[in-house]
C-alpha positions in Angstrom: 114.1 107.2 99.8 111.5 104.0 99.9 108.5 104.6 101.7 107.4 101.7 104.7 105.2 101.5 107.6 107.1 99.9 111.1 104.8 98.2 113.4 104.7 98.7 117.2 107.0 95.7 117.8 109.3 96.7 114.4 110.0 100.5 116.1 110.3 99.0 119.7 113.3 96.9 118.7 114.7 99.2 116.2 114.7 101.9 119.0 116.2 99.1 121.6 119.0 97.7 118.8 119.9 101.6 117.7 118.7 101.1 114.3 117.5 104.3 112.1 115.0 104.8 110.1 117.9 105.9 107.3 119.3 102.3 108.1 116.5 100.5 108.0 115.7 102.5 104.0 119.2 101.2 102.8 118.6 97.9 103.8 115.3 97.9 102.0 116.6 99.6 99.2 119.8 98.1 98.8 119.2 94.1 99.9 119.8 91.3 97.4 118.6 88.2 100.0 115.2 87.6 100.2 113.8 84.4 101.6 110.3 83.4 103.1 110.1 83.1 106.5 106.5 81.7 107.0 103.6 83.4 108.6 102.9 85.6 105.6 106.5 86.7 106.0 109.6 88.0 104.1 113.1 88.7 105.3 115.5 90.8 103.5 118.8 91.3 104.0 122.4 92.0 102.3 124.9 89.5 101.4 128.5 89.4 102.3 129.3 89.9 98.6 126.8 92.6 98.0 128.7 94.4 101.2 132.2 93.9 99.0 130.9 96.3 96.8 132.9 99.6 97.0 130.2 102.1 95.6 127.6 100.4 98.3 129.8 100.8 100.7 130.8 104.5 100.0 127.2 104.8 99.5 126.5 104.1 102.8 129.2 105.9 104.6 129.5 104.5 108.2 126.5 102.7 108.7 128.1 99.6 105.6 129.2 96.9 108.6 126.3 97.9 110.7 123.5 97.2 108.1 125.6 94.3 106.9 124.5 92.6 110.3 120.7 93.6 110.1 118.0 91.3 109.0 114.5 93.1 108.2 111.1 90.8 108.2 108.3 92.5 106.1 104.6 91.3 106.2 103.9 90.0 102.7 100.0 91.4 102.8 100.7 94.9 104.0 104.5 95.6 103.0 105.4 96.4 106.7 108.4 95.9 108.3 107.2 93.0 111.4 110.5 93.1 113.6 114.2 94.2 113.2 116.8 91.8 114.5 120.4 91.6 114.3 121.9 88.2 111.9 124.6 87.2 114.1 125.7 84.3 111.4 124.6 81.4 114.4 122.8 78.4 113.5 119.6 79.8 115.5 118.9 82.2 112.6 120.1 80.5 109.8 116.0 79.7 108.5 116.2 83.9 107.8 119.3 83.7 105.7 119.0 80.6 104.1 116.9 81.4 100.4 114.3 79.1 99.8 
């Protein structure tokens, strides 16, 4: 099990988008997409080939598809995870999946 700080914000929107703390570890642990976001920012995320992966998937039981569609943004200067937001594919959040 990793080892991060939330902010206020990052914990308010996990709590309103039903996102665990066990979630948000996997994530972390387990993302192979990390691009810059500005502001001092990272965001991680996992692929949609990393998610093909059967041992992944197994290795997350039931939570695979739901932290398939998470996107995690991490302050560069402090390690803490900023906000947690939901990567619904759309144009609108294509800056935090695109690598740079």
């Amino acid at each position: 099990m990793s080892s991060f700080a939330l902010t206020h914000h990052a914990s308010t929107r996990a709590n309103q988008r039903g996102v665990t703390y066990q979630m948000l570890d996997a994530l972390i642990a387990h993302a192979d997409v990390e691009a810059s976001v500005g502001g001092g920012c990272t965001v991680l995320r996992l692929s949609r080939e990393r998610l093909k992966d059967r041992d992944l998937r197994a290795s997350l039981g039931a939570y695979a598809d739901r932290i398939g569609s998470l996107a995690v943004i991490l302050a560069n200067d402090t390690g803490k995870v900023v906000t947690v937001m939901r990567d619904h594919g759309r144009a609108a959040g294509r800056r935090y999946r695109r690598p740079h």
